[in-house]
C-alpha positions in Angstrom: 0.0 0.0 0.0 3.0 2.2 0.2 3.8 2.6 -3.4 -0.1 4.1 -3.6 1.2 6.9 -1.3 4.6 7.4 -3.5 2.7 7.4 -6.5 -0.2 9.8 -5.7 2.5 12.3 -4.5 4.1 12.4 -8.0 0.7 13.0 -9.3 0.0 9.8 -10.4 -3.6 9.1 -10.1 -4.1 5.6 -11.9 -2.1 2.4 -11.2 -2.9 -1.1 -12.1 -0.2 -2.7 -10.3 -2.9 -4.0 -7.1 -3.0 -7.4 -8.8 -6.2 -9.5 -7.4 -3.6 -13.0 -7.5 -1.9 -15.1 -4.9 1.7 -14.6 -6.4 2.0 -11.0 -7.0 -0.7 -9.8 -4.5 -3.6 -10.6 -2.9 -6.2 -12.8 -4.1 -9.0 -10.2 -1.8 -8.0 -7.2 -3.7 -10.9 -6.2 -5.7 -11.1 -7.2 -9.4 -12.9 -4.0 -10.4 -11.7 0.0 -11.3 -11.7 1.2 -7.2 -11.3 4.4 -5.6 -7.9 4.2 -3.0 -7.5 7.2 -0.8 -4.0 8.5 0.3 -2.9 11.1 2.3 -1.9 12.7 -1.2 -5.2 12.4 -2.7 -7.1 9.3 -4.3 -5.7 7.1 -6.9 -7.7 5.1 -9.7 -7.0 1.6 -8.9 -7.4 -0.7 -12.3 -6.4 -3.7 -11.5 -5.6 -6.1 -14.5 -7.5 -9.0 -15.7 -8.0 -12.4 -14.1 -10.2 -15.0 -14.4 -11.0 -18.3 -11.8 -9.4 -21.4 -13.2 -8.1 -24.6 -11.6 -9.8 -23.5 -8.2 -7.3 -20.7 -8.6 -7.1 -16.8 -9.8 -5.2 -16.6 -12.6 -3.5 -13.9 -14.2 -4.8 -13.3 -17.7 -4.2 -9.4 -18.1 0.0 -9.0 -17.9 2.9 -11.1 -18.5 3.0 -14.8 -18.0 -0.9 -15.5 -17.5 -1.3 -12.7 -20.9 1.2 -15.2 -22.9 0.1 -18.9 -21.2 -3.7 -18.2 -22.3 -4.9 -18.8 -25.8 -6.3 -15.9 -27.5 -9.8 -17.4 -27.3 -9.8 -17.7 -23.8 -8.8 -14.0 -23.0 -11.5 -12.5 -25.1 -13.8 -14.7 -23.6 -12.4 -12.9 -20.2 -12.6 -9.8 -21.7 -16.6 -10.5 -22.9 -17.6 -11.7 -19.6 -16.0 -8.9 -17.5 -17.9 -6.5 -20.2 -20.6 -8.2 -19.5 -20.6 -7.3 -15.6 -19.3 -4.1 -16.6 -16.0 -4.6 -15.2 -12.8 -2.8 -17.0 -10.5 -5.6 -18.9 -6.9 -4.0 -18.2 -4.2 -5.6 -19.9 -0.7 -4.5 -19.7 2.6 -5.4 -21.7 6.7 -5.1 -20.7 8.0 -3.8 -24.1 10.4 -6.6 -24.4 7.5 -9.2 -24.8 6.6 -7.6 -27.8 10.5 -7.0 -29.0 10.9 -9.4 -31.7 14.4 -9.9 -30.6 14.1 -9.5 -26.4 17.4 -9.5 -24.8 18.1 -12.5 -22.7 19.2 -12.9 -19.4 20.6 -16.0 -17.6 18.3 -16.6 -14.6 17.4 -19.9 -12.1 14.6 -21.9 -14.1 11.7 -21.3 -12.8 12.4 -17.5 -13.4 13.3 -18.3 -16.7 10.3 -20.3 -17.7 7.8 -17.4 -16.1 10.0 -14.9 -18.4 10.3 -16.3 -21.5 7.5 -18.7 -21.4 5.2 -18.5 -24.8 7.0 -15.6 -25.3 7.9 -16.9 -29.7 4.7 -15.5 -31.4 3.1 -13.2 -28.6 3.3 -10.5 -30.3 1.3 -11.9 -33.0 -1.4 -13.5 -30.4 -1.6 -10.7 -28.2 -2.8 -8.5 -32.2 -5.6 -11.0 -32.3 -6.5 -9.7 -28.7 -6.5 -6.3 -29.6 -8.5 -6.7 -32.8 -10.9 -8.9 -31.1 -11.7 -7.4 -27.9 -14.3 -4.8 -26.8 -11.6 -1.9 -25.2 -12.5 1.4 -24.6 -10.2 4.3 -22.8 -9.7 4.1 -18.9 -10.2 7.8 -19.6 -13.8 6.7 -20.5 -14.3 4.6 -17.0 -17.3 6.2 -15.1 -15.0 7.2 -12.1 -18.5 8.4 -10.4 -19.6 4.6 -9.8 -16.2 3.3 -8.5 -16.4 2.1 -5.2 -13.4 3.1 -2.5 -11.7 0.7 -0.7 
């Protein structure tokens, strides 16, 4: 919850780094555009996509879960969380789309998460973007946003 306070005192006021997953963050963190107050002023929380699979949350919206899923499956994300009005927020690291990423020697596990899926991405993650249903966060009704 620090960062929150570092970033609304630069002015930031969206972030979509609050990811609703066990790994990164906390599966209770809400998986819809919230209000977060700071001492500096609220911040826009959008947190990125995830869908329930396995019994688990999964990431679909950034990174590994964004490159493990089929296109199919995250526009079927994308449709349901229109459907119950919820924002879709993906989000890319430039390198995944580099189509020649510099590589780094890391322990295997890290390795696989890195680099997994990562041949054709950029081609995968163009059918996303074609077609999904996106809009502007700009366009997010920030008067219905719940605070948290």
């Amino acid at each position: 919850m620090w960062a929150l306070d570092v970033l609304a005192s630069e002015r930031f006021t969206v972030d979509a780094s609050m990811a609703p997953v066990k790994l990164v963050g906390d599966i209770t963190f809400p998986r819809y555009p919230h209000t977060r107050p700071t001492p500096f002023g609220d911040i826009l929380e959008v947190p990125p996509l995830v869908a329930d699979r396995f019994g688990q949350v999964m990431p679909l919206g950034w990174g590994w879960g964004l490159r493990m899923s089929s296109p199919s499956r995250v526009l079927r994300s994308i449709e349901e969380a229109n459907g119950a009005n919820r924002a879709s927020v993906l989000t890319v690291h430039p390198w995944e789309i580099d189509p020649d990423p510099p590589r780094v020697n890391l322990p295997l596990r890290l390795r696989f998460a890195h680099y997994f899926r990562l041949e054709g991405f950029r081609t995968r993650l163009g059918a996303i973007l074609r077609d999904g249903d996106f809009g502007a966060l700009t366009d997010l009704d920030t008067a219905s946003t719940r605070t948290a």
